[in-house]
C-alpha positions as CSV (number, residue, x, y, z in Angstrom):
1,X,76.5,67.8,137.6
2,X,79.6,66.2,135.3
3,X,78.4,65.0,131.9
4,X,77.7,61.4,132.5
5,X,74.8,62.8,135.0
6,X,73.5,65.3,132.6
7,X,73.0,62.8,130.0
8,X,71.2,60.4,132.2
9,X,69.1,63.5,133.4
10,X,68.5,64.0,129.5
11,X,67.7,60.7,128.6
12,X,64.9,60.5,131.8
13,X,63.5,63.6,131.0
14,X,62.8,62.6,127.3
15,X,65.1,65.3,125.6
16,X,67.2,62.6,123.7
17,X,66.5,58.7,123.4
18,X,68.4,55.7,125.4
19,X,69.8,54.8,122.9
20,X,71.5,58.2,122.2
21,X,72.3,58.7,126.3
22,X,73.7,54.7,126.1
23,X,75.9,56.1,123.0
24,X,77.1,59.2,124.7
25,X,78.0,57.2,128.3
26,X,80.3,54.9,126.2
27,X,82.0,57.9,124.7
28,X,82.5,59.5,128.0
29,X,84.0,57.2,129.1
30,X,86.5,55.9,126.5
31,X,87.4,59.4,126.9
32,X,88.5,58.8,130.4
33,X,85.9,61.9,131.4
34,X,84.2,60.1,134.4
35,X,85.1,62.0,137.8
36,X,86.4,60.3,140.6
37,X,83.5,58.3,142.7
38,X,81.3,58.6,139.6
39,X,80.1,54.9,138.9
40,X,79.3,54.5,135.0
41,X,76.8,51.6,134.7
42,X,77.6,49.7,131.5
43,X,74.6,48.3,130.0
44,X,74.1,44.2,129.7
45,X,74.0,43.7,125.9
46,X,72.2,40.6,126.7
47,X,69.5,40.9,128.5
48,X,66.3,42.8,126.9
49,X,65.0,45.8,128.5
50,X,63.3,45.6,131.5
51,X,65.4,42.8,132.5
52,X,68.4,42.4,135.1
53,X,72.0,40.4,135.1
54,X,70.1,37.8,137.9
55,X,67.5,37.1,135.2
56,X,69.7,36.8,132.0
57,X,69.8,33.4,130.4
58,X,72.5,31.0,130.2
59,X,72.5,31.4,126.4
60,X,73.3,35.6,127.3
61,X,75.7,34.8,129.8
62,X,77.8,33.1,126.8
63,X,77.3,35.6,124.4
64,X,78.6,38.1,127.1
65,X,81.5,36.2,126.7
66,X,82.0,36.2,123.5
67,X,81.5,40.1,123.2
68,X,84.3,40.5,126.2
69,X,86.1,38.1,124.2
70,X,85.9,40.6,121.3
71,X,86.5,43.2,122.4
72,X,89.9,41.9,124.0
73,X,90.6,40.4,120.3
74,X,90.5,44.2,118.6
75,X,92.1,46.0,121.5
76,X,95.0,43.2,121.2
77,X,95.9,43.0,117.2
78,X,99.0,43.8,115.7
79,X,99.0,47.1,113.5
80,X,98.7,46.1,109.9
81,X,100.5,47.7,106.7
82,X,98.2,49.4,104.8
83,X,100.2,51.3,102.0
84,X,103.5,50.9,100.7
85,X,106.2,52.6,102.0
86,X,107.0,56.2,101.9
87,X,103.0,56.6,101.1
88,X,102.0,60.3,102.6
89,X,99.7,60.4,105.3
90,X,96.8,62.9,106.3
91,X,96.4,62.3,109.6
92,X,92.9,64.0,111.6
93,X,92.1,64.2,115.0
94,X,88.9,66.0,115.8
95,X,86.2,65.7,118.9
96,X,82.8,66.2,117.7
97,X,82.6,67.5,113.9
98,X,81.1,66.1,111.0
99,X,83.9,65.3,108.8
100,X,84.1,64.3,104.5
101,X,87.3,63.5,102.9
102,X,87.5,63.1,99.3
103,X,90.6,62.3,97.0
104,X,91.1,65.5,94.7
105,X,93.8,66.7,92.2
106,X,95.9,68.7,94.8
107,X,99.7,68.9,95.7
108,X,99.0,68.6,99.4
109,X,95.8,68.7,101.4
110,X,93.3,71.0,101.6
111,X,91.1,71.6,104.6
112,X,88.1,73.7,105.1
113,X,86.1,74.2,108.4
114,X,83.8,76.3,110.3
115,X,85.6,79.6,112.0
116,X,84.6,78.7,115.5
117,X,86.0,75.4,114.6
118,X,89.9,76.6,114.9
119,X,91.6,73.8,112.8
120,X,95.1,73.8,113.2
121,X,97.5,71.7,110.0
122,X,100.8,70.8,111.2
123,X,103.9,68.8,109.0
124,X,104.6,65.6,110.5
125,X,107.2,62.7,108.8
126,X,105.3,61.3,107.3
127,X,102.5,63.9,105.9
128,X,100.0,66.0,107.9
129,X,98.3,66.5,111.1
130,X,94.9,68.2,111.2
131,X,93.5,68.9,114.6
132,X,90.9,71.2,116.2
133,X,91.5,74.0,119.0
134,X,87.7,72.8,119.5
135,X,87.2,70.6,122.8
136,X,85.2,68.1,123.6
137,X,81.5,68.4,125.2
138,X,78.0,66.4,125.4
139,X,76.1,69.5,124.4
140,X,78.4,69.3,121.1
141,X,78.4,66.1,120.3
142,X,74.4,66.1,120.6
143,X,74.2,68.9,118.2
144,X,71.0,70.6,119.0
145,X,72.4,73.9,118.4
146,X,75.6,74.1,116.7
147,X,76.7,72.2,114.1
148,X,80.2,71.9,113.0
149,X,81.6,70.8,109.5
150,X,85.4,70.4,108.4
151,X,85.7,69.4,104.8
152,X,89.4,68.0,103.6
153,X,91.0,67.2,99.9
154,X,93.7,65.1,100.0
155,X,95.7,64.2,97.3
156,X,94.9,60.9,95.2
157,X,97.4,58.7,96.4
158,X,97.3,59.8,100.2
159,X,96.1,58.1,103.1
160,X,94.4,58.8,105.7
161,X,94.4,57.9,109.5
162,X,91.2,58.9,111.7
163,X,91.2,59.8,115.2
164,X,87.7,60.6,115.7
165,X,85.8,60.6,119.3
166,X,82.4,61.9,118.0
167,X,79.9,62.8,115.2
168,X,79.9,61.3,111.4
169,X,82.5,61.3,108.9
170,X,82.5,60.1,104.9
171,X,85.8,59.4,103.6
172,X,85.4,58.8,99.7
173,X,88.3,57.6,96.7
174,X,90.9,57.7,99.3
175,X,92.7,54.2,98.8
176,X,93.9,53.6,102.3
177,X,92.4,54.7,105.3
178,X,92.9,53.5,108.9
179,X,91.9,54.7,112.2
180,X,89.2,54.7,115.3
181,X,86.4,56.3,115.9
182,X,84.4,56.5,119.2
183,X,80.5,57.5,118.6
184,X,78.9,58.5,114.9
185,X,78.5,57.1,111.8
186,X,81.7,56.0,110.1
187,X,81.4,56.0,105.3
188,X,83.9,54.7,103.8
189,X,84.1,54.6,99.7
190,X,86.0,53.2,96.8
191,X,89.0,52.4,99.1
192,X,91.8,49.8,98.4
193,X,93.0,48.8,101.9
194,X,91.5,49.5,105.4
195,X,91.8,48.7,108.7
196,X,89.3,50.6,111.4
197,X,87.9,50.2,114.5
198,X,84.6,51.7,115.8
199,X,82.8,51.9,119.0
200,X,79.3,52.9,118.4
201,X,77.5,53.7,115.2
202,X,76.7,52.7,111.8
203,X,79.7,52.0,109.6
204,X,80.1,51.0,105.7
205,X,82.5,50.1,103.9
206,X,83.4,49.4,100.1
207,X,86.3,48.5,99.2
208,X,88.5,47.0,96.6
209,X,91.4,44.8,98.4
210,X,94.0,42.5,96.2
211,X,96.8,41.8,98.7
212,X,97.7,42.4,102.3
213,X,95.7,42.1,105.4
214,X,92.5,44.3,106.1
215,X,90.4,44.4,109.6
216,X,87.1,46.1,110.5
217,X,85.9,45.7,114.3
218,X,83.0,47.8,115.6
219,X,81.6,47.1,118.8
220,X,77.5,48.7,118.2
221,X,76.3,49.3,115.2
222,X,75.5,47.8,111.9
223,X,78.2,47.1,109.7
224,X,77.9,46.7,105.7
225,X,80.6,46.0,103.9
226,X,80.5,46.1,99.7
227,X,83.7,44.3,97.9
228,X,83.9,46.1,94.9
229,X,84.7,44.9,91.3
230,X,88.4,43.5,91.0
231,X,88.4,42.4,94.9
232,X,90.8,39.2,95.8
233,X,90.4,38.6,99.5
234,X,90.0,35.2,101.4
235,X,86.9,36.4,104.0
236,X,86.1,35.6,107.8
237,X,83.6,37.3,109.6
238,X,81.8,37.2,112.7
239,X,78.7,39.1,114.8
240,X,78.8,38.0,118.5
241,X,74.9,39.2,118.9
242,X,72.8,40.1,116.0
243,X,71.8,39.1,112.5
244,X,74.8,38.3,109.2
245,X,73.3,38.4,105.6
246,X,76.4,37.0,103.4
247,X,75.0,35.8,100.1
248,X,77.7,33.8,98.5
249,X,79.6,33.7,101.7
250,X,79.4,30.3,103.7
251,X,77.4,31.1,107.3
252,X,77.1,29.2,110.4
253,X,74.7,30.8,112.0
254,X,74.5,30.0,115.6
255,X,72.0,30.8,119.0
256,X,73.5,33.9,119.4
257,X,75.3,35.5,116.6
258,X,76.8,34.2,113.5
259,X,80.1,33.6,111.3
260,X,80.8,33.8,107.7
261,X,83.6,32.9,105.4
262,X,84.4,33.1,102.0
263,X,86.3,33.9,99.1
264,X,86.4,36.6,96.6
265,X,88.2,36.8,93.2
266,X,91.1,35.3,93.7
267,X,91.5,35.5,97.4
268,X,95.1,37.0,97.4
269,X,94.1,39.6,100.9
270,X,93.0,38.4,103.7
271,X,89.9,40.8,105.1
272,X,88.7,40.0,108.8
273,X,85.6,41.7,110.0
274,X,84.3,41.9,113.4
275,X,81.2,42.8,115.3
276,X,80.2,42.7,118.3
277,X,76.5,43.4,118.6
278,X,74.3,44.8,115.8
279,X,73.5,43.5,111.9
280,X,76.5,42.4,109.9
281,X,76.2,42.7,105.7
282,X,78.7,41.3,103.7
283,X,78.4,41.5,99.6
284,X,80.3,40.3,96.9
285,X,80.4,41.8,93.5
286,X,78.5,40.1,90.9
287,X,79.5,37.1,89.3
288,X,79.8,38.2,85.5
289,X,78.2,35.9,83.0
């Protein structure tokens, strides 16, 4: 039995939930695990449950575009420039761990895990690599039994670049972070720039952006995203399926997901944020006075 059948053998037998087992088939597969002749059926974000594709509306069928559409939009965009140059970067690669990453008062960074967890910090050109001997596996990610925990400081005008297939992961006062990251939750606090992309989860963001371009795509999930005080970003957001509550933002909301625009502060960045199914938060910092 490979992994993709022993979740589905999970899920029908009540030990985890669909939407955990729906979670866990998309990472599998992003990770390229599926066995030769193994079909992996990708569930139809439109239609509700207990329906099929031959009974989905027209209204679904269009929205099915729009989440293809996407989809191809994230996978397509240029890479953006985060930092300015010669900025040192703490780069982390891990399977299934939960991960926090703070800024701290250190020369170089720091990191802290469980034994079994075998990290392994190498130089690179540009900063550090942190990566795990650890492989990947469903029972794992799932956690039911073992829980593993890496904890890095990284100096306070470091970045960091995430590389992240499963589990959940706070990254706080580190002013840029970039990066991907499959299944989990994804925090992100009191950063200056960003650009990330998620799969599946719950993923929040505050930030504080003044110039420069800034992206957030997720595919599932609910996405919150705080612009703290001192922000100057022109905004543009869109949910292909699924509620966006923008107070001060302009919204169009449509039959099947929503956009939003708007300006805060000044409006010197430029901060796109993208999701494709789930609820989609956007807040401004209050208006003084």
């Amino acid at each position: 039995m490979n992994d993709i059948e022993r979740v589905r053998a999970l899920r029908d037998a009540g030990q985890i939930t669909p939407e955990e087992a729906e979670r866990l088939i998309g990472v599998l597969t992003e990770l390229d695990e599926t066995p030769e002749g193994v079909t992996v059926e990708a569930p139809n974000p439109d239609a509700p449950v207990g329906t099929t594709d031959a009974t989905a509306s027209g209204a679904g069928a269009t929205a099915a575009d729009r989440v293809r559409s996407a989809a191809r939009e994230a996978a397509e965009a240029s890479p953006v420039d985060l930092a300015p140059a010669g900025t040192r970067w703490c780069t982390i690669e891990l399977t299934a761990a939960d991960l926090s990453v703070v800024a701290d008062d250190v020369d170089e960074p720091v990191v802290e895990g469980d034994d079994e967890q075998k990290l392994r910090v190498t130089q690179t050109d540009d900063g550090v690599r942190v990566t795990s001997e650890r492989g990947w596996s469903v029972d794992r990610w799932l956690g039911r039994s073992t829980s593993l925990s890496v904890h890095v400081r990284v100096p306070r005008a470091w970045g960091v670049a995430l590389d992240l297939k499963a589990g959940d992961a706070d990254v706080a006062g580190v002013p840029y972070v970039r990066g991907r990251m499959l299944a989990g939750d994804l925090s992100v606090r009191d950063a200056v720039a960003v650009d990330l992309s998620k799969a599946a989860g719950d993923l929040s963001v505050a930030f504080r952006p003044t110039q420069g371009r800034h992206r957030i795509a997720a595919k599932a999930g609910d996405v919150d995203v705080r612009f703290l005080p001192g922000s100057d970003a022109n905004v543009e957001a869109s949910v292909s399926m699924g509620d966006l509550h923008a107070p001060g933002f302009e919204v169009d909301d449509r039959m099947v997901g929503a956009q939003a625009r708007g300006r805060v502060g000044a409006g010197s960045a430029r901060v796109e944020v993208r999701l494709t199914a789930g609820d989609l938060s956007l807040r401004a910092p209050a208006k003084e006075g």
